[in-house]
KOLTOR-488160 format. One record per residue (C-alpha): x, y, z. Coordinates in steps of 0.2 Angstrom, whole numbers, padded with zeros to 4 digits, always signed. Layout:
! KOLTOR-488160
XYZ/...
//
This chain:
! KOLTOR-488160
-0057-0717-0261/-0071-0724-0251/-0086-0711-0248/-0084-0711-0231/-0067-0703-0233/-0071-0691-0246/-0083-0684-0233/-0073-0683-0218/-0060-0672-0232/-0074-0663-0236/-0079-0657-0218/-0061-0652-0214/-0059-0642-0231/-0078-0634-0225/-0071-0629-0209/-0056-0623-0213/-0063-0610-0224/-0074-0606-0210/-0060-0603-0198/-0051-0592-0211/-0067-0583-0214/-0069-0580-0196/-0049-0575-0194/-0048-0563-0208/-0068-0553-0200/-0061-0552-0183/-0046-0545-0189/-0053-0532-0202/-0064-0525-0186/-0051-0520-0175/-0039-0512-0185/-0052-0502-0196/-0052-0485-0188/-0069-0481-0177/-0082-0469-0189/-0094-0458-0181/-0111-0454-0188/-0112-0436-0195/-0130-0432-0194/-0127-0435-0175/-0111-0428-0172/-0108-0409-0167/-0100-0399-0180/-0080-0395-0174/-0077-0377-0167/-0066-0366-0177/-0053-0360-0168/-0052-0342-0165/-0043-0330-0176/-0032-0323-0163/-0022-0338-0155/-0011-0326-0147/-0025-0319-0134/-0032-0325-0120/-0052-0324-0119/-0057-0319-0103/-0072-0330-0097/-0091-0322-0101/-0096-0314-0087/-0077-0304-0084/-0080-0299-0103/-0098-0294-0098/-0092-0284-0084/-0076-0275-0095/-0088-0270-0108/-0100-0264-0096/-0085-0253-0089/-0081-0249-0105/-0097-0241-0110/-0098-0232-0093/-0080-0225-0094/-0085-0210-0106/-0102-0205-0095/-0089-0206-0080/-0077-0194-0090/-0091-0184-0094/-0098-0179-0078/-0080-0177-0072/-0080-0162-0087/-0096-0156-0082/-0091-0153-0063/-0073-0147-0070/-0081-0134-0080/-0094-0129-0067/-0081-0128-0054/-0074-0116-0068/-0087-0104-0072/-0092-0102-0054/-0073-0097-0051/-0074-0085-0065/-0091-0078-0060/-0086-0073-0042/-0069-0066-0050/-0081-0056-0061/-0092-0051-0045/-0077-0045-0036/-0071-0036-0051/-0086-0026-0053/-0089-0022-0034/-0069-0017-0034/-0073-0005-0049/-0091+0001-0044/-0081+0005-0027/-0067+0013-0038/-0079+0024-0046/-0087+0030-0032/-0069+0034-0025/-0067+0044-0041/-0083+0050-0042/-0081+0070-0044/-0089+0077-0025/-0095+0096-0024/-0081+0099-0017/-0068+0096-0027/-0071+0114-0037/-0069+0123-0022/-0056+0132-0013/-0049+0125+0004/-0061+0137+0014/-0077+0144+0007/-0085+0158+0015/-0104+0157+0020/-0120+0163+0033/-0133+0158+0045/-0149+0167+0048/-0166+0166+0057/-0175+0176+0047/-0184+0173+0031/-0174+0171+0013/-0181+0182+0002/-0173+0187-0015/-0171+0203-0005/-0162+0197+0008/-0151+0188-0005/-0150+0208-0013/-0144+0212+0005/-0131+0198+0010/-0121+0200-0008/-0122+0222-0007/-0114+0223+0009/-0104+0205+0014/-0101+0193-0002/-0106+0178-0011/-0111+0165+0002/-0105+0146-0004/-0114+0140+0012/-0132+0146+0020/-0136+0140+0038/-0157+0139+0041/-0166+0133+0052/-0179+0117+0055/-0197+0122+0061/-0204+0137+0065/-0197+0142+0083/-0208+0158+0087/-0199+0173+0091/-0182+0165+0087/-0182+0156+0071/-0191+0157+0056/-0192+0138+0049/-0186+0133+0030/-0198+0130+0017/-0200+0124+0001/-0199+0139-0006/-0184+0148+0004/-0175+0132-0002/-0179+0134-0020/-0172+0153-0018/-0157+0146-0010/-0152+0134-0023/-0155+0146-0036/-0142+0154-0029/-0131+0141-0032/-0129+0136-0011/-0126+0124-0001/-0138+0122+0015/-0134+0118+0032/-0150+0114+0042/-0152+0119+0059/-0160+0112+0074/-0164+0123+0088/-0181+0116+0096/-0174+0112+0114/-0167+0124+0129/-0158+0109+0139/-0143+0096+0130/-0145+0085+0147/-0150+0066+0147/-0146+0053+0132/-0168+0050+0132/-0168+0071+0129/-0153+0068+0116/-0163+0053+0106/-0180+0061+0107/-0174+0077+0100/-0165+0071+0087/-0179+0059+0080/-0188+0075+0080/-0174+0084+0068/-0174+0068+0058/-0193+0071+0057/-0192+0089+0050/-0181+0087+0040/-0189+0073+0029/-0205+0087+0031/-0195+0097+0018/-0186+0082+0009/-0168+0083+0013/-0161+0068+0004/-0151+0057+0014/-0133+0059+0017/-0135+0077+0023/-0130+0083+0040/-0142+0090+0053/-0135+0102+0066/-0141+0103+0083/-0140+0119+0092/-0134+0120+0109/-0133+0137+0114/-0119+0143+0127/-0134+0146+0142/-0139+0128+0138/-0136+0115+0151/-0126+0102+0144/-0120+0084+0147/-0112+0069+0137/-0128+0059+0138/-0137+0071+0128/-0123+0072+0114/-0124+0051+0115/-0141+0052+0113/-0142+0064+0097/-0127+0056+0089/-0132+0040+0090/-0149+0042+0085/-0145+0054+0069/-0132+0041+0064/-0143+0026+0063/-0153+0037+0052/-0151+0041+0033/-0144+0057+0039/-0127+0062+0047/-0122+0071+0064/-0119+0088+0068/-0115+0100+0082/-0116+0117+0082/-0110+0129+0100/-0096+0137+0109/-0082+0123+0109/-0071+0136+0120/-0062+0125+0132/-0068+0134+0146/-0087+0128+0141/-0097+0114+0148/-0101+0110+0130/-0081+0110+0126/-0079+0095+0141/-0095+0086+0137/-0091+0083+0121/-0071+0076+0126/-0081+0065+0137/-0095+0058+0124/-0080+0055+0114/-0072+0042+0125/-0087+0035+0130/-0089+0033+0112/-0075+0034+0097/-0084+0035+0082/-0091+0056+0089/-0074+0061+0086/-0072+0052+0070/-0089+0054+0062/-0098+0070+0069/-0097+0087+0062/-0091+0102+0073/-0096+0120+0069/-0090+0130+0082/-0095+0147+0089/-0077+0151+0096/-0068+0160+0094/-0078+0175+0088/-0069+0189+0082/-0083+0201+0075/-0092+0200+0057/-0083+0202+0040/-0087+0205+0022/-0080+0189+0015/-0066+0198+0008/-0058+0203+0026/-0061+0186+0032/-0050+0179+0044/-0039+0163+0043/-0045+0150+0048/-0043+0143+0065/-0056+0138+0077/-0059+0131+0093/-0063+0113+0094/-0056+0096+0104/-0044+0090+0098/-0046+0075+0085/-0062+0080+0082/-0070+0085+0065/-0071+0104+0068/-0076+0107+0050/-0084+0126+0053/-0082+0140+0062/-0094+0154+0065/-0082+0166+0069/-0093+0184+0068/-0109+0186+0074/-0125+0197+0074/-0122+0208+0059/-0132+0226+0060/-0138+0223+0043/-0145+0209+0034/-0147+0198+0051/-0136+0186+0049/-0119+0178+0056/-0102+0175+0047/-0092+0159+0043/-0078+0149+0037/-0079+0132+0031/-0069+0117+0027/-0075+0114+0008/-0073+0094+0015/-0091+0099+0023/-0101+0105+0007/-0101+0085+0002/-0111+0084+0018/-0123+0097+0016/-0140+0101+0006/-0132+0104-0011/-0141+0113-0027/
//
């Protein structure tokens, strides 16, 4: 084999190799499988532990869980108004419970006269009281339960309650009914106001407590008109004191027919003033020959007394029945 030949085999042999070398590299590359770099590469993410539920995305989780927290705050100020609501309930049923029963026992509340018969027998006078006087009513008439004085001195007709006379009085165990006589003319409802914020006057002089009625005195010879009655009623009643009259309610009277039309005019005199009549009179008794009782008086009206004798010979003083509704009304002891 010549040199020349042995080189050419040689060449072919050489590249041969080659090609194999490069076959077998090219094919090694593409079917090895690709590797990543793991210092570079971010770790893989575990997969959650409940497969099975849905995560909702972060900001609905941010809003759930800030509804969440807020639901119990919600349910507590629904309590708190729930219970206020409650208690404010309970505390007016309370309030009416105790004005239902302070009214209850005001109802039941024992009243003076509650002790007493269904008439009590009783006086008036314009004279002085005096233990003596008192030795003088009891000797020759009875036990008064009601005594009729006057307010203010009226000189030469009445003599005026005083602190003292009252304390005599009480002692006794009576009831007084104050008297006002200070006028001649019942006309005119200015006459009516100005004379009763004179009674209202004197008789807070002496302190008579509230609640006690105050009589005005119209006296048969008087002049008399509705207006006046208006005026005196009116007046007292808008006053810590309560409204009387006192005169000759015979239906043949002025005083009789201005008192019906003072009633119309306004409904509550019927309903709300006292009556103590002067008719009719059928002559002074000892309180154990009293009559029965049965004065004269319009009808509907709250004819409550009746001074049915007058002008006794001894002891100056009148004679009278009562209704013992009146004494509740009256200056007790």
């Amino acid at each position: 084999m010549t040199e020349k030949i042995f080189n050419i085999l040689l060449s072919v042999i050489i590249g041969f190799l080659l090609s194999c070398a490069v076959f077998f590299y090219i094919t090694e590359d593409n079917t090895k499988p690709a590797t990543s770099n793991p210092t570079s590469e971010a770790p893989t993410t575990p997969p959650p532990s409940n497969t099975g539920k849905k995560e909702p995305p972060a900001n609905n989780q941010e809003q759930q869980n800030q509804e969440n927290n807020n639901e119990p705050a919600k349910q507590t100020d629904s309590e708190k108004q729930s219970e206020k609501d409650k208690q404010n309930e309970e505390d007016k049923q309370k309030e009416e419970e105790k004005q239902n029963n302070e009214k209850q026992n005001n109802n039941d509340k024992a009243k003076p006269s509650d002790e007493l018969p269904e008439f009590v027998w009783g006086i008036d006078s314009a004279s002085e009281t005096t233990k003596d006087f008192y030795a003088c009513v009891k000797e020759n008439f009875g036990d008064p339960v009601v005594f009729g004085r006057y307010l203010g001195e009226r000189e030469g007709i009445s003599v005026g309650l005083t602190a003292e006379q009252v304390e005599i009085i009480h002692a006794e165990g009576d009831f007084i009914l104050p008297i006002y006589n200070h006028f001649n003319e019942a006309t005119g409802y200015d006459n009516g106001v100005a004379h009763a914020k004179e009674a209202i006057k004197l008789a807070g002089d002496i302190s008579i407590p509230e609640g006690v009625a105050i009589f005005a005195d119209i006296e048969p010879t008087y002049p008399v008109d509705s207006e006046f009655i208006k005026g005196w009623f009116e007046t007292i009643d808008g006053s810590s004191y309560k409204s009387g009259i006192y005169g000759v309610f015979d239906p043949e009277q002025a005083l009789f027919k201005a008192y019906q039309e003072a009633g119309k005019s306004n409904g509550a005199i019927l309903e709300q003033n006292y009556i103590w009549t002067a008719a009719p009179s059928v002559g002074i008794t000892a309180e154990t020959k009293a009559p029965k009782y049965n004065p004269n008086a319009p009808e509907g009206s709250l004819a409550w007394g009746w001074q049915y004798g007058l002008d006794s010979e001894s002891c100056n003083i009148d004679t009278n029945l009562f209704k013992r509704e009146l004494v509740d009304v009256l200056w007790r002891p």
